[in-house]
C-alpha positions as a printed Julia matrix, in Angstrom:
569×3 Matrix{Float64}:
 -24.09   24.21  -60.02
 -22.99   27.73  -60.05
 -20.33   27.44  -62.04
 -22.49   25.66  -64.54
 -24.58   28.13  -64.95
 -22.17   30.7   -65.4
 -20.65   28.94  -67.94
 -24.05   27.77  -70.11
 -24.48   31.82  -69.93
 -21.38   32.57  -71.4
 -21.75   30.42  -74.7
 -24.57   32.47  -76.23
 -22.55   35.83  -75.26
 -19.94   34.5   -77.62
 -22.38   33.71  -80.46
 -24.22   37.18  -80.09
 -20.77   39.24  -80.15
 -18.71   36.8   -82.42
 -17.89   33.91  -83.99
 -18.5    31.5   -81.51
 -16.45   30.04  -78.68
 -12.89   28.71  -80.21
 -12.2    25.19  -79.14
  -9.92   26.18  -75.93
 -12.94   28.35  -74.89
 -15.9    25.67  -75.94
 -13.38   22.83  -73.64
 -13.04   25.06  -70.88
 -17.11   25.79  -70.68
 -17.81   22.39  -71.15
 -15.49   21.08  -68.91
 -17.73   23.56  -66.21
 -21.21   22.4   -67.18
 -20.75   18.93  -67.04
 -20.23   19.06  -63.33
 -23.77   20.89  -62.74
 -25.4    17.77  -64.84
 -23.46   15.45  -62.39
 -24.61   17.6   -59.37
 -28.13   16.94  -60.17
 -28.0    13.15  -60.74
 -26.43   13.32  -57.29
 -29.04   15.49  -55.88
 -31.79   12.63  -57.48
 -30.17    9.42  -56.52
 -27.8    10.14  -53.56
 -24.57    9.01  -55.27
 -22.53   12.19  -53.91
 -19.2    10.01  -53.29
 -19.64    8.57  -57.32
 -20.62   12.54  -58.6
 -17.65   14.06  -56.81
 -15.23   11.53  -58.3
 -16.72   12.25  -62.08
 -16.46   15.46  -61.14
 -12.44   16.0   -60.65
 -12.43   13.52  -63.57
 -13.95   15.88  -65.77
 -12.04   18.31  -64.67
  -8.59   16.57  -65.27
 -10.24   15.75  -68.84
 -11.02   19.41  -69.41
  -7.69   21.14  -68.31
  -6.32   18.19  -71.23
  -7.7    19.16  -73.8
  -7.65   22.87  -72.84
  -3.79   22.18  -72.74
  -3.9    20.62  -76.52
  -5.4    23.74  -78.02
  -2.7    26.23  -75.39
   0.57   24.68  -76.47
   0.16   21.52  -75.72
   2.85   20.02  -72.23
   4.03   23.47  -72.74
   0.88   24.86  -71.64
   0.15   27.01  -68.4
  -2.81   25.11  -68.68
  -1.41   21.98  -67.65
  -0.64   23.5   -64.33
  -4.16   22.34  -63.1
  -2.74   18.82  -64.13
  -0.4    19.25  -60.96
  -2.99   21.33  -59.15
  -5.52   18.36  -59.14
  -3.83   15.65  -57.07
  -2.91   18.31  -54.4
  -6.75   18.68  -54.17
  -7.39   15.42  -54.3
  -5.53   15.12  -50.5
  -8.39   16.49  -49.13
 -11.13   13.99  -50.34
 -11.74   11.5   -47.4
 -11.31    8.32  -49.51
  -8.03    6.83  -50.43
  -9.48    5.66  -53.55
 -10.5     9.08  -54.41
  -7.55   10.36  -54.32
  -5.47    7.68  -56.15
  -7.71    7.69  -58.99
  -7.8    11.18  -59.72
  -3.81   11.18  -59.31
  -3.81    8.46  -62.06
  -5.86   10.58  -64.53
  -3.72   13.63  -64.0
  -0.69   11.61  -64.44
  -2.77   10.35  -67.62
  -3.41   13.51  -68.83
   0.0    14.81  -68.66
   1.64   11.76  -70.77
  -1.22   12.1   -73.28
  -0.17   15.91  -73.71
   3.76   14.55  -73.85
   2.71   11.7   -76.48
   0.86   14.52  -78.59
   4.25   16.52  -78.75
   6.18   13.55  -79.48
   4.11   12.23  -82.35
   3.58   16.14  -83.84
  -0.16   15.63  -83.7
  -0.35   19.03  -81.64
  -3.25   21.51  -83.23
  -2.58   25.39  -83.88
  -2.74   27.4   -80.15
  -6.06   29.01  -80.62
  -6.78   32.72  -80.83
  -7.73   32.58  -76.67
  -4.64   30.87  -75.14
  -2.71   34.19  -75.05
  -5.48   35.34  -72.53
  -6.91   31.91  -71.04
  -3.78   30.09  -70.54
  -1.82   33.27  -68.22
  -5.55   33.59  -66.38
  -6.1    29.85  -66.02
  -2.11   29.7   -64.25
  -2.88   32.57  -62.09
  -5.82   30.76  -61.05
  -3.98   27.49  -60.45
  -1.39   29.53  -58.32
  -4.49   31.34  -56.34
  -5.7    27.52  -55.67
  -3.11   25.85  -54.65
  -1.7    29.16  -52.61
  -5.12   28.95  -50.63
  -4.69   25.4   -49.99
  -1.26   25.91  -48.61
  -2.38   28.69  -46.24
  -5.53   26.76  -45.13
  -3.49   23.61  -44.5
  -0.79   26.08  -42.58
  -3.91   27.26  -40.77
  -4.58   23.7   -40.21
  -1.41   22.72  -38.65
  -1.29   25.85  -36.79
  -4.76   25.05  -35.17
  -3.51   21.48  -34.42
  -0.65   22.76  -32.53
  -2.54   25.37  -30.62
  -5.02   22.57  -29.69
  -2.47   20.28  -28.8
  -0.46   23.09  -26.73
  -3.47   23.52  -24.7
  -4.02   19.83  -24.29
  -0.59   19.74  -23.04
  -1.39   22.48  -20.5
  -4.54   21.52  -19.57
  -2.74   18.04  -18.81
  -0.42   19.85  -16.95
  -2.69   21.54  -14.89
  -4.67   18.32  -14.07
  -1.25   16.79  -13.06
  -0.17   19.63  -11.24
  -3.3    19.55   -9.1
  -3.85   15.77   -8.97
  -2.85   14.76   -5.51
  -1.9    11.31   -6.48
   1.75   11.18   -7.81
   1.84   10.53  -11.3
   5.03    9.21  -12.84
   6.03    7.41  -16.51
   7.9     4.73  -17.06
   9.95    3.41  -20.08
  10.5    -0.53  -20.83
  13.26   -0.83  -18.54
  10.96    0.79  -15.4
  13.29    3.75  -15.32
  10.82    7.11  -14.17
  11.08    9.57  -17.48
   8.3    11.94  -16.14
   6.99   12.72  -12.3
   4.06   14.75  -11.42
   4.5    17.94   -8.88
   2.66   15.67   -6.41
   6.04   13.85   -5.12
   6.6    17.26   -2.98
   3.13   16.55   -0.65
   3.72   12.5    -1.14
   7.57   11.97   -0.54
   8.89   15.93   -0.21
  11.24   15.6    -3.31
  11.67   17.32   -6.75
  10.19   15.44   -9.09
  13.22   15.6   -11.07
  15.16   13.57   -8.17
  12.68   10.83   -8.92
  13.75   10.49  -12.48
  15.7     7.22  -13.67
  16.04    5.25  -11.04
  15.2     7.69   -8.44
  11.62    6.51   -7.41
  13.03    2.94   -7.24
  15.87    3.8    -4.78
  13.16    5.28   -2.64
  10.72    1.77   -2.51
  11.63   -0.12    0.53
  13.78   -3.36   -0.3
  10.96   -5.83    0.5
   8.53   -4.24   -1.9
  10.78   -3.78   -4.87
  10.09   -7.01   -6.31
   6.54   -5.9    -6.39
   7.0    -2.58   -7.71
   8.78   -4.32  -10.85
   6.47   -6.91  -10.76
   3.16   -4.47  -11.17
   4.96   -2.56  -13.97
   6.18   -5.43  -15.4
   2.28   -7.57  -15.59
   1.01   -3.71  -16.87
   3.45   -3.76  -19.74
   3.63   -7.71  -21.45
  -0.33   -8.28  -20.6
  -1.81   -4.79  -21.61
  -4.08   -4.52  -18.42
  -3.49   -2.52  -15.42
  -1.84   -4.03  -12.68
  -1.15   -3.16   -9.08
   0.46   -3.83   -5.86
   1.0    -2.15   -2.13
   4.7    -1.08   -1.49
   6.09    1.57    0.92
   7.96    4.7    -0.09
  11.03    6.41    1.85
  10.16   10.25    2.49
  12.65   13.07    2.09
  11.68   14.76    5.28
  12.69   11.32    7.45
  16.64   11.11    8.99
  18.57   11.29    5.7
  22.04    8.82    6.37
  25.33   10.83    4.26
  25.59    7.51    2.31
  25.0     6.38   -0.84
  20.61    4.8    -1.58
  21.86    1.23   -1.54
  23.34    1.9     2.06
  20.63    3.64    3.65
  20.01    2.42    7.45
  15.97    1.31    6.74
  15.91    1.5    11.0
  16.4     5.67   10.64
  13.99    5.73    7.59
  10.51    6.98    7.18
   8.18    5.02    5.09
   4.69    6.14    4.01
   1.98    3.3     2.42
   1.26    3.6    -1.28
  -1.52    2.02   -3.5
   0.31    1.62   -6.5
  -1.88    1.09  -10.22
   0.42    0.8   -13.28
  -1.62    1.29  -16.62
  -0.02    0.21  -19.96
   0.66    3.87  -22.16
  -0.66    2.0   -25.28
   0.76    3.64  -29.11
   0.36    2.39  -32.23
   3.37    3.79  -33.61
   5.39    1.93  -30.98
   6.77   -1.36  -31.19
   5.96   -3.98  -28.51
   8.73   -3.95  -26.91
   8.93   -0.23  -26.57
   5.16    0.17  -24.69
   5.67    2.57  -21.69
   3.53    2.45  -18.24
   1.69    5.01  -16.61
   1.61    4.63  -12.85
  -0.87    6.36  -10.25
   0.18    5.99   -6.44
  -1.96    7.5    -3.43
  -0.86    7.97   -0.27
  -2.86    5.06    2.15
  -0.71    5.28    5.25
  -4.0     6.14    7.11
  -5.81    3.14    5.88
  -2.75    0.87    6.11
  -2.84    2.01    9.78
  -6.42    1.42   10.16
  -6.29   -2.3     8.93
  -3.24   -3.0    11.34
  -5.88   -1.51   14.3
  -8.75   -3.57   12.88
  -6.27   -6.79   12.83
  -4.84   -6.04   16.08
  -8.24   -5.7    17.34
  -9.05   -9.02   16.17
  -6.12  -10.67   17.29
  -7.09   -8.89   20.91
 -10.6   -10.47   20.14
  -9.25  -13.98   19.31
  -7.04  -13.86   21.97
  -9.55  -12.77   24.77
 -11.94  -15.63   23.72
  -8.92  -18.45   24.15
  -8.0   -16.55   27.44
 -11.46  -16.93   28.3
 -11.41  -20.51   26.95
  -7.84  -21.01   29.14
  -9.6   -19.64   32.41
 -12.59  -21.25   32.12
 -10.58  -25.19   31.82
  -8.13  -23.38   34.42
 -10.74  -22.5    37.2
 -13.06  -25.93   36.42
  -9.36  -27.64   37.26
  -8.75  -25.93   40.0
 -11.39  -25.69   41.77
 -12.82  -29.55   41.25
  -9.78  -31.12   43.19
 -10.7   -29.26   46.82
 -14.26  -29.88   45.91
 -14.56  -33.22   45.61
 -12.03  -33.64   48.58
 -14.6   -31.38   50.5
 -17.71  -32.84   49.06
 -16.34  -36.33   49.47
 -14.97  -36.15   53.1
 -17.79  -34.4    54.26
 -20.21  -37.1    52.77
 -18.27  -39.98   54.82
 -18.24  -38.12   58.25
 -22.18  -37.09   57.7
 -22.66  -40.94   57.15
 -22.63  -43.06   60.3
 -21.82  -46.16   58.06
 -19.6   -44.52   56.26
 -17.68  -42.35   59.3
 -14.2   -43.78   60.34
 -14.41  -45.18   64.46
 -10.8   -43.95   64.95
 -10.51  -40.37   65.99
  -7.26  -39.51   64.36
  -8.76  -40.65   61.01
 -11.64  -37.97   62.12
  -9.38  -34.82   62.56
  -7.25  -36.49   59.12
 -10.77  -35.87   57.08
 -11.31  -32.65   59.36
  -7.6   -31.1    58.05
  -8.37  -32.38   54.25
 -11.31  -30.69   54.28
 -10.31  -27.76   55.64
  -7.18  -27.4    53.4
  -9.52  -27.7    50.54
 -11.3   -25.09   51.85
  -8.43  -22.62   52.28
  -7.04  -23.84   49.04
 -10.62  -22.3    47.49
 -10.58  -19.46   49.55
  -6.49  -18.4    48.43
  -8.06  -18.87   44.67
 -11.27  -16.44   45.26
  -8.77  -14.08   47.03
  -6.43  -13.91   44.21
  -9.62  -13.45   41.29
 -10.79  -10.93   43.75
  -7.15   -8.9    44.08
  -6.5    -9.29   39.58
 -10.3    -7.81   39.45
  -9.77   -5.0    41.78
  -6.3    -4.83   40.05
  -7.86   -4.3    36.72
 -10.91   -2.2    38.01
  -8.57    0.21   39.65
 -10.42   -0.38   42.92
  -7.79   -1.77   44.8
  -6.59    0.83   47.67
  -3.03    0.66   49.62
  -3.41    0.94   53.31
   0.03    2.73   53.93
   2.51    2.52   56.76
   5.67    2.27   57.95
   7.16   -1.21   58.46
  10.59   -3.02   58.0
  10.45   -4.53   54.42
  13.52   -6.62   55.41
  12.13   -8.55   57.99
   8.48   -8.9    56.23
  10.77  -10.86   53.48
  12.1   -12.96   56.2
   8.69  -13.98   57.84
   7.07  -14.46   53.85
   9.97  -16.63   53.56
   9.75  -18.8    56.91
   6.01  -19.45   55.48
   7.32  -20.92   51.89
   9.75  -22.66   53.68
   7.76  -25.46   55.12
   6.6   -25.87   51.53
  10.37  -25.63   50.28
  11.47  -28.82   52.6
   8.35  -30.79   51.16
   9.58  -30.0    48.22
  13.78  -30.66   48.63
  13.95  -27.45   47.5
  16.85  -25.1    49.59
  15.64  -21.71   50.3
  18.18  -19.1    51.15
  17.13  -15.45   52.29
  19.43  -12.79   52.08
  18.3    -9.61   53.74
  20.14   -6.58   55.84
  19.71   -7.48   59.28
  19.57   -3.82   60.28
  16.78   -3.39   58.45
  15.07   -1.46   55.29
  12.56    0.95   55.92
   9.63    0.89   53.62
   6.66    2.96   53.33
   3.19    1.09   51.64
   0.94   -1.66   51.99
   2.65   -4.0    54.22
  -0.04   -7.24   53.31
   0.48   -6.31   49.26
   4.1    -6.24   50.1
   3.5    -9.6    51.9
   1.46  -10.73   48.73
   4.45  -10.14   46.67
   6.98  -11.79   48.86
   5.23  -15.12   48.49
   3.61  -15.25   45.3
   7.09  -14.91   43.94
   8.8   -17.6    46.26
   6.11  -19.88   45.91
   6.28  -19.49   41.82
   9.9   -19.97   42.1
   9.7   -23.11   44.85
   7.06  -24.78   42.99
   8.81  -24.38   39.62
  12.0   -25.59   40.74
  12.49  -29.28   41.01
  14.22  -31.73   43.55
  17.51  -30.85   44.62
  17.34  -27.2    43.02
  17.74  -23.91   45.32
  15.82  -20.63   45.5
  17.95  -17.49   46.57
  15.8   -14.68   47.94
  17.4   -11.21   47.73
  16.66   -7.4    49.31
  19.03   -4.67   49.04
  19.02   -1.34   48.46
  20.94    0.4    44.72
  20.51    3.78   45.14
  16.87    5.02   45.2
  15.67    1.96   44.79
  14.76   -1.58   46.8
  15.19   -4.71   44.52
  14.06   -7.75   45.7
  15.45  -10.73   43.45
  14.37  -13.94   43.45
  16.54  -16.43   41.56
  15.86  -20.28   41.15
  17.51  -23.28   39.28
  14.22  -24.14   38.3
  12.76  -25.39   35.28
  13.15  -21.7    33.37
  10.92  -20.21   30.35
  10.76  -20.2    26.94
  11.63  -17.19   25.21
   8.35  -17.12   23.11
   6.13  -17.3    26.58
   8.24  -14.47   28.16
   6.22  -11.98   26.14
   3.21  -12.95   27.96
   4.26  -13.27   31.62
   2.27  -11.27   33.48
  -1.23  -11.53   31.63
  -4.27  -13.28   33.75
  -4.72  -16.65   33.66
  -1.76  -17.06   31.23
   0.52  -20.45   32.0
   2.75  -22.0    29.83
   1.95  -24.93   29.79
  -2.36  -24.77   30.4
  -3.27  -28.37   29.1
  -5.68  -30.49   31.65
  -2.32  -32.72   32.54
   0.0   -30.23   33.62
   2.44  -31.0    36.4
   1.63  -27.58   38.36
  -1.42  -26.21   40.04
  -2.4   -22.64   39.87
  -4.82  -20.28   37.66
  -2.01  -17.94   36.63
  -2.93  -14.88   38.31
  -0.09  -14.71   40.52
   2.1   -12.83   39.03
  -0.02  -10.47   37.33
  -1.44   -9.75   40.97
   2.1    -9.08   41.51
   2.45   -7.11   38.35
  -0.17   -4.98   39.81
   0.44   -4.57   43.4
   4.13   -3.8    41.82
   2.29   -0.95   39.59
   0.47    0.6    42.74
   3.57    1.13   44.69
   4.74    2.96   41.3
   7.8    -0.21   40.92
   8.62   -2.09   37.56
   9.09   -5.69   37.27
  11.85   -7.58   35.43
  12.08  -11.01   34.44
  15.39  -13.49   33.32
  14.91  -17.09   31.94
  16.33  -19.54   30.32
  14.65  -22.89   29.66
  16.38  -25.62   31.8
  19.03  -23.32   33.26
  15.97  -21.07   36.06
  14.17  -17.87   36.15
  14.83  -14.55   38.13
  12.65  -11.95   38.94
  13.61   -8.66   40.07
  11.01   -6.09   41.47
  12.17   -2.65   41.93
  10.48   -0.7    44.47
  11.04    3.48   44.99
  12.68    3.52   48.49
  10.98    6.96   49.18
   6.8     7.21   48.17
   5.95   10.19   46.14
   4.17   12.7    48.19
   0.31   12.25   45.73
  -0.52    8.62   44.77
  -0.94    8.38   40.96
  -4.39    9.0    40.35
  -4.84    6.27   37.57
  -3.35    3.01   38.25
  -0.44    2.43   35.76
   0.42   -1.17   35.46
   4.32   -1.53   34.99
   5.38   -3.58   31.81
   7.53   -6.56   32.39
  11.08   -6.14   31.07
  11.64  -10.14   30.23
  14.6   -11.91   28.23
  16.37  -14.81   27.78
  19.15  -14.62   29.83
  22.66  -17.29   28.58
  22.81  -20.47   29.51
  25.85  -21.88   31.83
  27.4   -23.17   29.1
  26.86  -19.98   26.92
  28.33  -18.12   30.12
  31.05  -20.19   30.82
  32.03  -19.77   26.63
């Protein structure tokens, strides 16, 4: 609009103080007015996209034809010919641009067709002045669109500099590790985070440094997450566990290092697919985030074990409740049943030995329910820490003999041999001689009872050192190495169906675990199915001088021990 004014001035100045515009001048005027018509059709209708193209039309048309009257191809007027595509670059519409490209190409074979054919008009009076001012003018143009577009690409790289920093930063101070990987799954970039996550460099987890340090077992994982994040363009991710730098480093090579001396920390691994569309498929890269969730990791193993512990108290529950209703309905009835037929004159035998028969049933039954309540009462006291030792002085020698004269009588039932081996000068003991008693006979009696027809059970006391072992050994039927994790535990038996061959309720040797505990011993346990058991308790031959003030139950050191065959081999 401006310039069309300026121009529609000019052409009556020329008239006033000469002869008119000559035709380079009256081209050149035109060529500016026509755009201010344009530019208020546009301003009427809205067509700004249609007035801008007619307007770098007109323009082209108007540098031609100022070039025919300047000296035709020759021209510094045809300059703006080459100045009018470089313009066109910045118009936002492809079609823009090509179309005003094909008029100045146009424009400049029209002036070359003109030479050829000698149809070229006399350079008018003006070109000696307009055509120098017009190519200074094209220079100033297309000099100011160099230096804006430098200013351009100077402003992009500035921007993107600080992008690239500001990234930085944010990567810097992320605390997850960040790392990039190419299509192979080699690391080409790691964040600063690896020195808080796995106390490295991140340049010593480039290549196939961050793979080295996943543990072998997750690897497949690790390649499978980038893998999934890669071929189907979604994120992926997976749990795998990282060696750390500051864990016992082994002086061998990454594919030799001894996992045993290694440190692993719990990562939550998400791979993201690093999306281009200047890349090929097969050259998309992955972005991976991994946060340190050893914590977490740790608290789900509690929460499990804690359910396990839960599951696992409600089927010991389940286990004493089916081993107490056993136990206790045999002596019962016997009781319940007995004493019904002597309280019954019809039902009461006449002979008197049959009379004193019932009398000793019953009253076995009886002392077979009062051993039972005994032994709940000793694992509960046990457990509660309320059990107290009534120390003394007292041979612990010949208290194994006398425990073992009682078991005997059982033994013989049983054509089981019992040997005792003890020092006949003694062994001088200082505790609880009836817990030591306890001891003495739940063990024998576990081993008797275990043991079948024909077998022997060697009892044992000497002294190594410090220390009192009693062993007892039998050729019994032994125990298998997945139930010799849980000797020891109340109520635990293994074998705890309805029809087993053996009585009991399990607690007696975890009341010997504990009465073992209390007199500050540990407990040790051999087996092998088939082939007998022996269990060694080791006892301090001299008491410290201040009992333990919390009761610490001793844990049971129990393995297989070889066969006769393996030991023969």
């Amino acid at each position: 609009m401006l310039t069309g004014i300026f121009a529609a001035i000019l052409i009556p100045i020329f008239f006033v103080f000469g002869d008119g515009p000559d035709p380079l001048e009256l081209a050149l005027l035109l060529g500016l007015i026509a755009p201010m018509v344009l530019a208020l059709l546009a301003a009427r209708g809205g067509w700004l996209d249609a007035a801008r193209l007619l307007c770098a039309l007109l323009l082209v048309g108007a540098v031609t034809v100022a070039a025919c009257f300047s000296g035709g191809i020759f021209s510094p007027v045809a300059a703006w010919l080459v100045l009018a595509p470089l313009v066109a670059l910045e118009r936002p519409s492809r079609r823009e641009s090509i179309l005003i490209s094909l008029a100045a190409v146009t424009g400049a074979v029209a002036l070359a067709s003109v030479a050829l054919c000698g149809w070229m008009p006399n350079p008018a009076p003006s070109s000696v002045i307009v055509g120098p001012v017009l190519l200074v003018t094209a220079l100033a143009v297309a000099i100011s669109k160099i230096l804006k577009a430098n200013d351009r690409v100077a402003k992009a790289e500035h921007a993107l500099l600080r992008l690239r920093e500001s990234n930085r930063l944010f990567l810097e101070n992320l605390g997850d590790l960040f790392t990039r990987h190419d299509e192979t799954g080699a690391c080409t970039f790691a964040s600063r985070a690896s020195h808080a996550l796995l106390g490295v460099d991140p340049s010593e987890l480039i290549g196939q440094g961050l793979f080295q340090r996943v543990h072998v077992a997750d690897r497949a994982a690790f390649l499978r997450a980038l893998t999934d994040a890669k071929t189907r363009r979604q994120p992926a991710g997976a749990i795998v566990r990282l060696r750390e730098e500051n864990a016992p480093r082994p002086s061998v090579p990454a594919r030799r290092v001894n996992l045993a001396e290694a440190r692993f920390i719990w990562a939550d691994l998400r791979a993201y697919p690093a999306l281009c569309e200047s890349l090929a498929d097969d050259h998309i890269e992955v972005v991976a985030v991994m946060r340190d969730v050893t914590e977490q990791k740790a608290h789900e193993e509690e929460l499990e074990c804690a359910r396990i512990g839960a599951e696992e108290a409600d089927r010991s529950k389940s286990r004493f409740l089916a081993t107490v209703s056993h136990e206790l309905r045999t002596p019962l009835n016997a009781v319940i049943g007995f004493s019904e037929m002597l309280s019954n004159p019809d039902l009461a035998p006449k002979d008197p030995a049959r009379i004193r028969e019932y009398a000793r049933i019953i009253h076995a039954s009886g002392a077979h329910l009062l051993d039972m309540v005994n032994s709940f009462l000793d694992a509960s006291r046990i457990e509660s820490g309320r059990f107290e030792l009534k120390l003394e002085s007292f041979d612990l020698a010949e208290l194994v003999r006398s425990a073992c004269a009682i078991v005997d009588v059982k033994s013989a039932e049983s054509g089981v041999r019992l040997t005792t081996i003890a020092p006949m000068e003694g062994v001088a003991f200082e505790g609880d001689q009836r817990a030591c008693r306890q001891i003495v006979i739940n063990l024998v009696s576990n081993a008797v009872k275990f043991t079948p027809k024909g077998g022997r059970v060697k009892v044992q006391l000497r002294r190594i050192g410090s220390l009192i072992e009693l062993s007892v050994d039998d050729t019994g039927i032994g125990i298998a190495a997945s139930d010799l994790a849980r000797l020891g535990d109340p109520f635990f038996q293994a074998k705890s169906s309805y029809d087993r061959p053996y009585e009991g309720t399990g607690l007696g040797l975890s009341v010997v675990r504990g009465l073992v505990g209390l007199h500050g011993g540990s407990l040790q346990i051999e087996s092998t199915p088939g082939a007998g058991t022996c269990v060694s308790v080791r006892l301090p031959a001299e008491r410290a001088e201040e009992a333990p003030s919390v009761l610490s139950i001793p844990r049971i050191d129990a393995r297989s021990r070889p066969s006769v065959a393996q030991a023969v081999a």
